[in-house]
C-alpha positions in Angstrom: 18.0 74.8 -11.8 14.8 72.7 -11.6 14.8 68.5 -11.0 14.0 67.9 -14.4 17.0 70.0 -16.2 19.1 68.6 -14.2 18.0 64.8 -14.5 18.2 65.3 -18.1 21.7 67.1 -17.5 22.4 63.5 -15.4 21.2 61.4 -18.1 23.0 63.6 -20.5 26.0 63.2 -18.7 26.3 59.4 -18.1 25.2 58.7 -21.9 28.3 61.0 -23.1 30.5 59.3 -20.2 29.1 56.0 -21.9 30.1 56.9 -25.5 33.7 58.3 -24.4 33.8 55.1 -22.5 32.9 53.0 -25.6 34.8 55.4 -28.1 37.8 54.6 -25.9 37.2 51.1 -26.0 36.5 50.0 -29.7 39.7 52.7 -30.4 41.4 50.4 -28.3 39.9 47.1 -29.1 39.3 47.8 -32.9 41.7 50.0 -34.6 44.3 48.9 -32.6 44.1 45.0 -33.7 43.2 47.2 -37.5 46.6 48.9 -36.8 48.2 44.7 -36.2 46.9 43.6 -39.0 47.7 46.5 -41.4 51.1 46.4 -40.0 51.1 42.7 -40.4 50.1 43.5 -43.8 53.0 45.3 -44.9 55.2 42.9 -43.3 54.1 40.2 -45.0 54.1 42.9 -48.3 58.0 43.2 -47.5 58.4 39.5 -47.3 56.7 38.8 -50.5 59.0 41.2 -52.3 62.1 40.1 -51.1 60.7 36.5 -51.7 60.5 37.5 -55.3 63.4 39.6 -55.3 65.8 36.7 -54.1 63.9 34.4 -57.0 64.9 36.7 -59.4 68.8 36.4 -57.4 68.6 32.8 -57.6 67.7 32.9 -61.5 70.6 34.9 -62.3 72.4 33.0 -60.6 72.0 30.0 -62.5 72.5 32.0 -65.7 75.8 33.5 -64.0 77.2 29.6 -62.7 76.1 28.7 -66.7 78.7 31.2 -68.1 81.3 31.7 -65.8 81.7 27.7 -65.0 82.5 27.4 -68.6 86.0 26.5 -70.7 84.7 28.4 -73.8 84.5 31.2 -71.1 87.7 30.5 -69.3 89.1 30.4 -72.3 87.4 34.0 -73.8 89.2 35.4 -70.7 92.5 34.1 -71.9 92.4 35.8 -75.4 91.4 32.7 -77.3 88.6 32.2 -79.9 87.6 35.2 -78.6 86.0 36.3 -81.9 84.3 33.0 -82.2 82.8 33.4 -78.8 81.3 36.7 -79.6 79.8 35.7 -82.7 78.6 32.3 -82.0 77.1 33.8 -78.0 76.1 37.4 -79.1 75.2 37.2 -81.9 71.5 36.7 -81.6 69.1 38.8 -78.8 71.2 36.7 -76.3 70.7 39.2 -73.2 66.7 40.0 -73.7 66.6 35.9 -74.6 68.5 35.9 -70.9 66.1 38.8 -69.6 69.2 40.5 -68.6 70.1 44.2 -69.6 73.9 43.9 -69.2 76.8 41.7 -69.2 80.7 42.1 -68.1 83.3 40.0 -68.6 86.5 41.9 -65.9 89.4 40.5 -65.6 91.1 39.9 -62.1 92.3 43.4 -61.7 88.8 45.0 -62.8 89.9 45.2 -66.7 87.0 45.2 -69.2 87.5 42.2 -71.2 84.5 42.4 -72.9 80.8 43.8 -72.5 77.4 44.0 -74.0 74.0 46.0 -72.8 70.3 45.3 -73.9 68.2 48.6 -73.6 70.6 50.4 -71.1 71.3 54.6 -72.2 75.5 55.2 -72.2 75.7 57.2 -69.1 73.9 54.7 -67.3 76.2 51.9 -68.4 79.1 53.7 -67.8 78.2 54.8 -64.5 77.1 51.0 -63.6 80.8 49.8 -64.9 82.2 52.5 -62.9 80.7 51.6 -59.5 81.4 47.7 -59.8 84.7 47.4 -60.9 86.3 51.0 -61.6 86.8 51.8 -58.3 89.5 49.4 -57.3 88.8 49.5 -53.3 85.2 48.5 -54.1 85.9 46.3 -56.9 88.4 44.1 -54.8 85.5 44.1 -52.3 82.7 42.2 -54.8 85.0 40.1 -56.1 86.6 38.7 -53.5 85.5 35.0 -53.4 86.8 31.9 -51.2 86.0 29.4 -53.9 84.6 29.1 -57.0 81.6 28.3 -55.7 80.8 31.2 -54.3 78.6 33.8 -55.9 77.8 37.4 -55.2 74.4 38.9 -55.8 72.2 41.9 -54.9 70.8 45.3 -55.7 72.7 48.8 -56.5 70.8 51.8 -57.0 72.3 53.5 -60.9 70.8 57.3 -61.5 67.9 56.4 -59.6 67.4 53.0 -61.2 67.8 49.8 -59.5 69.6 46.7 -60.5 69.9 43.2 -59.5 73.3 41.9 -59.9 75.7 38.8 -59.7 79.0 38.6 -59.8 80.9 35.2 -60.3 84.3 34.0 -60.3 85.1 32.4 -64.4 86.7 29.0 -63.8 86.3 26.2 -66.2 83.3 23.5 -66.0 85.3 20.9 -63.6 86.4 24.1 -61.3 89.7 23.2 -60.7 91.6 25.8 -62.4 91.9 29.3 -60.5 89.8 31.9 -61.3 90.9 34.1 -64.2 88.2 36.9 -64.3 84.5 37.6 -63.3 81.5 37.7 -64.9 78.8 40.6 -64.1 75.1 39.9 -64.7 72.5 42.8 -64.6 69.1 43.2 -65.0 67.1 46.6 -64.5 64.0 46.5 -62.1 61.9 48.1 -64.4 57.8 49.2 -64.0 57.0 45.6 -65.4 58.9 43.8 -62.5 57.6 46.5 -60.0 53.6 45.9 -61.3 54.2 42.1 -61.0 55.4 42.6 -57.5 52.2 45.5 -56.5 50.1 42.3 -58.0 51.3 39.6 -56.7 51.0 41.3 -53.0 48.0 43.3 -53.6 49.8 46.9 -53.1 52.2 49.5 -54.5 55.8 48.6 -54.4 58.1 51.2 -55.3 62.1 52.1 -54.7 62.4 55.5 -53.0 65.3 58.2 -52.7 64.2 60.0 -49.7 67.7 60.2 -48.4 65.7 60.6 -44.8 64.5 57.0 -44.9 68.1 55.5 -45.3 69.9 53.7 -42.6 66.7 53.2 -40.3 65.7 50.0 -38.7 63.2 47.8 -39.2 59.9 48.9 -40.9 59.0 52.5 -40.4 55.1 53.0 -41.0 52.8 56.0 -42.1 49.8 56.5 -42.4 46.9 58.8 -43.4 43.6 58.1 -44.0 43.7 56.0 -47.5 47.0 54.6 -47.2 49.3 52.6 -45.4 52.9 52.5 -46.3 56.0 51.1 -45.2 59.7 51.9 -45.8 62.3 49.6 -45.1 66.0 49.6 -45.8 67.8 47.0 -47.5 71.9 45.9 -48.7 72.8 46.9 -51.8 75.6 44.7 -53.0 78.3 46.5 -51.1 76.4 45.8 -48.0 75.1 48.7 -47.4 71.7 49.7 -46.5 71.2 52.5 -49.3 68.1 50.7 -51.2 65.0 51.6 -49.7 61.7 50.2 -50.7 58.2 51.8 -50.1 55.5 48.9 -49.8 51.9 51.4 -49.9 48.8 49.2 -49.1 44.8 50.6 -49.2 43.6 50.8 -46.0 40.5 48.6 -46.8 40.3 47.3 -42.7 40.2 50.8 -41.7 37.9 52.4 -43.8 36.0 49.4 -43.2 36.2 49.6 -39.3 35.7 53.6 -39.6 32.2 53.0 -41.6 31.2 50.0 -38.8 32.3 52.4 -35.8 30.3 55.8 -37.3 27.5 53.1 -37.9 27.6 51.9 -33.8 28.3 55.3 -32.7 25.0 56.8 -34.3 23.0 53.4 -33.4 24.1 54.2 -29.8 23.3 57.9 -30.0 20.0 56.9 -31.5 19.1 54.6 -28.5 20.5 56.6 -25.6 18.5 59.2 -27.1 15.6 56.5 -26.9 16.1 55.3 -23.7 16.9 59.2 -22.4 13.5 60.2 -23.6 12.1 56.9 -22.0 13.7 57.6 -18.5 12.3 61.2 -18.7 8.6 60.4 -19.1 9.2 57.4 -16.7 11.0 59.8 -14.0 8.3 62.8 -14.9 5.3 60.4 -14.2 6.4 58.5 -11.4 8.8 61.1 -9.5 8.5 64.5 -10.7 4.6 65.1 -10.2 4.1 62.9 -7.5 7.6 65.7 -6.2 5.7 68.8 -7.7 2.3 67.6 -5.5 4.0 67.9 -2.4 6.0 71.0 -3.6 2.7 72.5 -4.1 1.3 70.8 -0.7 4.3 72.0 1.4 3.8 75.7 -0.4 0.2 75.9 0.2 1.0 75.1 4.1 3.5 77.7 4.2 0.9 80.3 3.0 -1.8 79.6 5.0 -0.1 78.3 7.9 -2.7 75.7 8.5 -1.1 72.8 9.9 -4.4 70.7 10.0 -3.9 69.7 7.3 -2.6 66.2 5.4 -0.7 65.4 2.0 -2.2 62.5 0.2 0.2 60.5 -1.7 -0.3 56.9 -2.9 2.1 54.1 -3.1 4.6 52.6 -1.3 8.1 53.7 -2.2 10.4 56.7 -0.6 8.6 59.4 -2.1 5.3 57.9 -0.1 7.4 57.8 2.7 8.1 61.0 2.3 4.5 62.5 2.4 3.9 60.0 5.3 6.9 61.7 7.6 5.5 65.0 6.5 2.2 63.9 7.7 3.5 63.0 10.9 5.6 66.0 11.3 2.7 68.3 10.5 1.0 66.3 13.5 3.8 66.7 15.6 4.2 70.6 14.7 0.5 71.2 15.2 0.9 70.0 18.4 4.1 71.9 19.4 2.7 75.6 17.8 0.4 75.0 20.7 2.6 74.8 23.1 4.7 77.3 21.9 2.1 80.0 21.6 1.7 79.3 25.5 5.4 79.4 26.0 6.0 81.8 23.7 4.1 84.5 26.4 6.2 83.7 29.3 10.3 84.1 30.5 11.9 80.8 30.7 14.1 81.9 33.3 11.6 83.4 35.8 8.0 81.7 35.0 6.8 85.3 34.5 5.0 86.7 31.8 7.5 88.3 28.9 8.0 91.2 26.6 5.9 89.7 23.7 3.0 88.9 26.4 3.0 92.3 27.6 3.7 93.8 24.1 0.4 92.4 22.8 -2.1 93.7 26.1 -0.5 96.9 25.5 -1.6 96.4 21.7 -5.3 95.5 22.9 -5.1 98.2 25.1 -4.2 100.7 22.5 -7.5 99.7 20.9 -9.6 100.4 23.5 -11.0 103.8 23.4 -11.5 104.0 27.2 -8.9 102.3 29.4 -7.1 102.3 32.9 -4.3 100.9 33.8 -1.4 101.5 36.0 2.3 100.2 35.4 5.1 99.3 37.8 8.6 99.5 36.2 11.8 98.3 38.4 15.6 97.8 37.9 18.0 95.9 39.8 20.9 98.5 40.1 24.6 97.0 39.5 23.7 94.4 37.9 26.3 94.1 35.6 29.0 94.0 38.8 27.1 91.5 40.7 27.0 89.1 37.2 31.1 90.4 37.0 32.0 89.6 40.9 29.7 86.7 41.4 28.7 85.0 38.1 25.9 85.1 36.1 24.4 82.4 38.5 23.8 84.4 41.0 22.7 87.6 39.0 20.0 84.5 37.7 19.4 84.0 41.6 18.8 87.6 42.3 16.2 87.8 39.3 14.4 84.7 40.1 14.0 86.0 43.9 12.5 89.4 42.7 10.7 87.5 40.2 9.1 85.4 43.3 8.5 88.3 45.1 6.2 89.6 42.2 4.7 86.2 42.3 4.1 86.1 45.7 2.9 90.3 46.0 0.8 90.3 42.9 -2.9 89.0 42.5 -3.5 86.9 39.4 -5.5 89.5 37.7 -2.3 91.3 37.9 0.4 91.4 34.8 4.1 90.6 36.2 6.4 90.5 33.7 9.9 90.4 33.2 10.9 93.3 30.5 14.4 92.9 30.1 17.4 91.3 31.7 17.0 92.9 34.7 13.8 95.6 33.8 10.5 93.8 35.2 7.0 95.4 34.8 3.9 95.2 36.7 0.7 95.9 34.2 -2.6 96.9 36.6 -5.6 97.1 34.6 -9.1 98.2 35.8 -7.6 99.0 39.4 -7.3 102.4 41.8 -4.3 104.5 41.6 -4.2 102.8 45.3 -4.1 100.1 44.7 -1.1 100.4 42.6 0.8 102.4 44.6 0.3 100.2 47.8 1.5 97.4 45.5 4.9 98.6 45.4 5.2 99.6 48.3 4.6 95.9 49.0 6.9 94.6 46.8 10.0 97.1 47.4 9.3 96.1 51.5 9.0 92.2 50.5 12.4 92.9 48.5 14.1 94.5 51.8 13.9 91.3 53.4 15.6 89.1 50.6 19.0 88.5 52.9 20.5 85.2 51.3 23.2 87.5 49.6 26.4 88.3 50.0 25.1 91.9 49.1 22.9 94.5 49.3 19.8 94.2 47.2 19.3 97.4 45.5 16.1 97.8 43.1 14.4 101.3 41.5 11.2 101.0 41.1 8.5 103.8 39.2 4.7 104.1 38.6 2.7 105.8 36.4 -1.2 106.3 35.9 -3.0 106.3 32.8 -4.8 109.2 32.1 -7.2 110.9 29.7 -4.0 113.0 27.9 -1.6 110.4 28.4 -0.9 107.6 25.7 0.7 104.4 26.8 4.0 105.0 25.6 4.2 108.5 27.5 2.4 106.3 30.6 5.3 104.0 30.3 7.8 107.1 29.6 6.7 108.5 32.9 7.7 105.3 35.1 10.5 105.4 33.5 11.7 108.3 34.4 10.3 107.9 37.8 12.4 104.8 38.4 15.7 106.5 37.5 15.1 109.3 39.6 14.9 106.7 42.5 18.1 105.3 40.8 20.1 108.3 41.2 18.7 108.7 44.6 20.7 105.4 45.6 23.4 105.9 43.7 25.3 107.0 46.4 24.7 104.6 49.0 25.0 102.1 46.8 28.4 103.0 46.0 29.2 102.8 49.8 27.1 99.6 50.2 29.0 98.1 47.0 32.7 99.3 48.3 31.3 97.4 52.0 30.5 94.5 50.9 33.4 94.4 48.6 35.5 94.9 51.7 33.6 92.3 53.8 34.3 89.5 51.1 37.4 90.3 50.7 38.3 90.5 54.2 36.6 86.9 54.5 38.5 85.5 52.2 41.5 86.2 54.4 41.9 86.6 58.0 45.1 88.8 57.5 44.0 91.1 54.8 42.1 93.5 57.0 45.1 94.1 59.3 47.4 94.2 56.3 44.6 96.8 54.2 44.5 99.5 57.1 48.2 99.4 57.9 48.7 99.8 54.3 46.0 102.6 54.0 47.7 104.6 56.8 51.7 104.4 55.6 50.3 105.3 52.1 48.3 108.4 53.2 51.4 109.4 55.0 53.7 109.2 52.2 51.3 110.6 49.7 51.4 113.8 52.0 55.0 113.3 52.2 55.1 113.7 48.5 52.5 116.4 48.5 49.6 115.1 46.8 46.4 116.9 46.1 43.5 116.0 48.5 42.0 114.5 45.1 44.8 111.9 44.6 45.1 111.2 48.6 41.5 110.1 48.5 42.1 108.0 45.5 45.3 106.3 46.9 43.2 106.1 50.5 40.6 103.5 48.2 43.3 102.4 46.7 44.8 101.0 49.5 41.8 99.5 50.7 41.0 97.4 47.5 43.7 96.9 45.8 44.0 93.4 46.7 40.3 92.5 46.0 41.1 90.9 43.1 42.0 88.3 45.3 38.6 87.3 45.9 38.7 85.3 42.6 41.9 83.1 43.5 41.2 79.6 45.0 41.4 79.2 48.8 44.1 76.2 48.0 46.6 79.1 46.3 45.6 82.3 48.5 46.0 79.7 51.7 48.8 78.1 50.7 51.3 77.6 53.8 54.2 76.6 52.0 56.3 78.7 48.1 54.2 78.1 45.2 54.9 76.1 42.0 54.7 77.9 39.0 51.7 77.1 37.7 50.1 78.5 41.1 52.0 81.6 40.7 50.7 82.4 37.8 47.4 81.8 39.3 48.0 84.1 42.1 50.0 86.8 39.6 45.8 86.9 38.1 44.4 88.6 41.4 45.4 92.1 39.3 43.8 92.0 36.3 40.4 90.0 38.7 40.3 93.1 40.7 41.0 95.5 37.5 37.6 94.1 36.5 35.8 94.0 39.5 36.8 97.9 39.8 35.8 98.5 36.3 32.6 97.5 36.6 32.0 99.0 39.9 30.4 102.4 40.4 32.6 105.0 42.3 35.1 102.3 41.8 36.2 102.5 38.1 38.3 105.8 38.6 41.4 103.7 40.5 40.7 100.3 38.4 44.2 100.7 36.3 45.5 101.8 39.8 44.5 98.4 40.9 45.7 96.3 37.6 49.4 98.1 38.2 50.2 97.7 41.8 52.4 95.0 41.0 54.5 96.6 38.5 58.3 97.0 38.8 60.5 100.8 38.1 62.8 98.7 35.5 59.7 96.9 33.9 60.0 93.0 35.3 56.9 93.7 37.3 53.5 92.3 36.0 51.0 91.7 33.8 52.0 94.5 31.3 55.6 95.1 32.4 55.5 99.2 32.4 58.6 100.4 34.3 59.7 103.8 35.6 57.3 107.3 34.9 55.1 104.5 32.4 53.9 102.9 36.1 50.7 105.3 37.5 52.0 107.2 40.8 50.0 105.5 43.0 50.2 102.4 42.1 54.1 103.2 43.1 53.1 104.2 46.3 50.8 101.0 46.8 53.8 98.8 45.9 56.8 99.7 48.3 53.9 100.1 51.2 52.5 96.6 50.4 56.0 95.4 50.1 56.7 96.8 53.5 54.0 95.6 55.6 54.9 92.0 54.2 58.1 91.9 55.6 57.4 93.6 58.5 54.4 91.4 59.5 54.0 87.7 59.8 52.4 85.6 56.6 51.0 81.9 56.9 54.1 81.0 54.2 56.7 83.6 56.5 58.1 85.0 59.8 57.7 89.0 60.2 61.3 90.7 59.9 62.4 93.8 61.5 62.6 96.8 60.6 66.1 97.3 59.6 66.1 94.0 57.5 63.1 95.6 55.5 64.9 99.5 55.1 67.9 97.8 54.0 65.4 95.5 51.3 63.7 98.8 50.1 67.0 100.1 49.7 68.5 97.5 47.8 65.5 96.8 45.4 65.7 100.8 44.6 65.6 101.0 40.5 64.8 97.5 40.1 61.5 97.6 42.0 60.2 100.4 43.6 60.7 104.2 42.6 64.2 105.8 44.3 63.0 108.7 44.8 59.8 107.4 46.4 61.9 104.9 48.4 64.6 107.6 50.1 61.1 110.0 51.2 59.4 106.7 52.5 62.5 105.8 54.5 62.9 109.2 55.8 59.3 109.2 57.0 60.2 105.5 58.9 63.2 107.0 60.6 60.8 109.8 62.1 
């Protein structure tokens, strides 16, 4: 993915963050004060209609107080002129004069007295007589009044047709005489009521029947993307809320707002995609090629690997910067590639030529026809234990001194080298075989003489001459070889020399452990021909007994010196002088046979012992052996942290730690071999 994809993927990015951003906001901001003012809308709608709903109440109501406050009407409702009453009121178009479809005159126990309909089918009439005043619960309901003042008006839904009516107590004109009947006014909602209302408030007003709209509260609103409509409930004259009105609006603000917001939306595309295509030339001009020319600088280097020379890039911003700090650090490199092509040829730890040095004469020499040369090849033997017993330090120490003493032996014209971790080489060119050979006879003598160790210095060292039939890897094949047959010669006394100076540390470490190490060796020897050991395992168990504490060498004077019991923590620092000397004997040559030997002399028969807790047949024979004689000569002999015991004390302690620590069996023969 190059710079410019993704700048353009960043610019891409933040302009479609932007227009979420914004889409979010105008959503927010716009439609929702829209949504407030549509909603306001069809609140106001609902408040219009019921505005012109009660006027249409209020009218009837004067019509109703007009007939029912009335003697002729009081006295219609007593039986009297009633024929003159009819004639002389209906006899015209009273009700459409009225704009009313239907008139009752009830007595008080909901009796038809008289009534009269304008444009109203049968059923519906009798099914509007039926619900106001032929049901008797719901007829005493309506008309039951406090005064005569009082009026009762409203709406009631008939076959899905609504009416307004009014019901009114019929008094006489002065109101004083008790009501003797009621008088029922209706008038039908019909379309030309319901397009006066959509006019006057600019919508569609409608009664619904959508039995799932009844009995909800307030104003429930839906929407979709023309409309707007509202339902709300409303009293019918019972008081009940069974009328429901739909009040359905043109969503002019929103289509409006929609039109304005698609119109910002593709204005703000249309510059982002502007000022996007501005930014890209603008980043391409004064970033991306001024990027690409030190790109192409920084590849060119890396090619031809000339650090001479310099990137030339003008202004004074980062990128500038930039060129100028890889300027510097070209000058900075060019300077250190020469120092490390000087370093490069030699071993930091010994000053001495190295592998690569040597590597490349031998390459020069291999493309010489004619040449003579002579190598020296050495090894320090045991390396590996003297870095195990005495550190890496020291091993360093011991190659730096050889490394002097090639220093010091060598002439200048010579090639000393160090090959390996502890392989050096010695490359003579254009010299006699003589010369050569006195050369290492020089250097193994000037070696013999390196005494600041607490060791024997032990080197193999092999020379070979080039000749005619001879290529240089068989030349250096043949010193090889030559040094490892002087290895092998030394193997043996080195072995000794390595189990000496073993002893000698360990035995100056501690004053007592030579004592202890030779009384131990004897009992041990004893019992192992008591329990009829081969010669093999009687040798092993004599070496054994000798170094089986040398892992001591590795515990601090302040613990192995200790006068006084140990704390815990020093106990377990002590307890370590097993798996130190496992180790040591490990890496040892002539020593490795009796290491697990060494790591187990602690170990107890029922498994309590340490570090692995092996108990019974698991524990290695000797390591048995080692145990109840080392226990022995403890208590038997005096320690800077004891007295010696006698004797008896320790029989009877061997005895009693039979099973638990030391082998029974190994324990009765030991003790019989005591008492002799």
């Amino acid at each position: 993915m190059n710079v410019r994809f993704k700048t353009t993927l960043m610019i891409f990015t933040s302009f479609l963050l932007l227009m979420i951003l914004a889409f979010i906001i105008f959503n927010f901001a716009i439609f929702k004060y829209i949504d407030r003012i549509e909603t306001k809308g069809v609140d106001d709608s609902f408040q219009i209609v019921n505005s012109l709903i009660s006027r249409e109440k209020k009218n009837m109501e004067a019509t109703s107080i007009d007939w029912s406050h009335w003697d002729e009407t009081y006295n219609f409702m007593l039986g009297e002129n009633t024929s003159y009453y009819i004639k002389n009121n209906f006899g015209g178009n009273t009700l459409k004069e009225l704009n009313l479809n239907f008139m009752a005159f009830v007595d008080t126990k909901g009796g038809m007295v008289y009534s009269i309909s304008n444009g109203l089918k049968n059923s519906i009439k009798s099914e509007l007589e039926d619900r106001l005043f032929k049901r008797p619960d719901n007829f005493k309901k309506i008309t039951t009044f406090k005064n005569n003042d009082e009026i009762r008006s409203g709406i009631i839904d008939i076959s899905g047709k609504e009416f307004i009516v009014t019901i009114s107590p019929i008094t006489t004109t002065n109101k004083n005489m008790k009501s003797n009947g009621n008088l029922i006014l209706g008038k039908f909602i019909n379309d030309s009521f319901l397009s006066y209302m959509s006019s006057v408030t600019k919508s569609k007003a409608k009664f619904v029947r959508d039995i799932s709209s009844r009995n909800m509260e307030g104003t429930v609103v839906k929407k979709d993307n023309d409309y707007i409509t509202g339902y709300r409930t409303i009293r019918d004259i019972n008081g009940n809320m069974s009328i429901t009105m739909s009040i359905t609006i043109m969503r002019y603000e929103y289509k409006l707002g929609k039109f304005y917001f698609i119109i910002l939306i593709l204005i703000f595309l249309l510059l982002a995609f502007i000022v996007s295509c501005i930014l890209l030339v603008i980043f391409n001009k004064c970033i991306l090629n001024r990027f690409k020319s030190i790109n192409e600088f920084i590849n060119k280097v890396s090619q031809n690997k000339d650090m001479s020379v310099r990137l030339n890039i003008s202004g004074n911003d980062e990128i500038a910067n930039v060129a100028n700090s890889t300027n510097g650090m070209l000058s900075q490199l060019e300077s250190a590639y020469k120092d490390i092509l000087i370093l490069s040829y030699f071993d930091k730890l010994t000053g001495l030529r190295n592998r690569t040095y040597v590597e490349q004469k031998f390459d020069e020499l291999n493309l010489k026809s004619v040449a003579n040369y002579c190598m020296i090849i050495g090894d320090i033997n045991g390396m590996k234990l003297i870095n195990d017993k005495f550190g890496h330090r020291e091993g360093d120490r011991l190659i730096c001194t050889i490394a002097n003493v090639l220093k010091k032996v060598c002439s200048k014209d010579d090639i000393a080298a160090r090959w390996s971790g502890d392989e050096f080489i010695v490359l003579i060119i254009d010299k006699e075989y003589s010369y050569s050979s006195s050369l290492m006879q020089n250097i193994k003598g000037e070696c013999e003489k390196v005494m600041n160790f607490n060791f024997e210095i032990s080197i193999a060292w092999g020379i070979a001459e080039k000749s005619h039939h001879l290529k240089l890897e068989e030349v250096m094949n043949l010193a090889e070889e030559r040094m490892y047959r002087s290895k092998l010669v030394k193997i043996k006394s080195s072995r000794n020399a390595i189990i000496a100076s073993l002893e000698k540390i360990l035995y100056e470490k501690h004053s007592e452990t030579e004592e202890h190490t030779q009384r131990v060796k004897e009992l041990s020897v004893k019992l192992g021909r008591k329990l009829n050991l081969s010669q093999e395992q009687l040798e092993e168990l004599e070496l054994l007994s000798l170094l089986h504490d040398i892992g001591k060498i590795g515990i601090p004077d302040n613990v192995l010196m200790k006068p006084g019991k140990l704390t815990d923590e020093e106990w377990d620092i002590m307890k370590k002088h097993t798996e130190i000397g496992y180790r040591i004997a490990k890496a040892t040559p002539g020593l490795s046979h009796v290491a697990n030997e060494i790591l187990c002399h602690h170990e107890k028969f029922d498994g309590t012992g340490y570090p692995q807790g092996l108990k019974e047949g698991e524990i290695p024979i000797l390591s048995r052996i080692i145990n109840i004689i080392d226990s022995f000569d403890v208590m038997t002999h005096k320690r800077i942290y004891k007295n010696a015991n006698d004797m008896n004390y320790a029989i009877k302690e061997l005895e009693r730690c039979s099973e638990t620590q030391f082998d029974p069996h190994m324990v009765r023969e030991f003790i019989k071999l005591l008492k002799k």
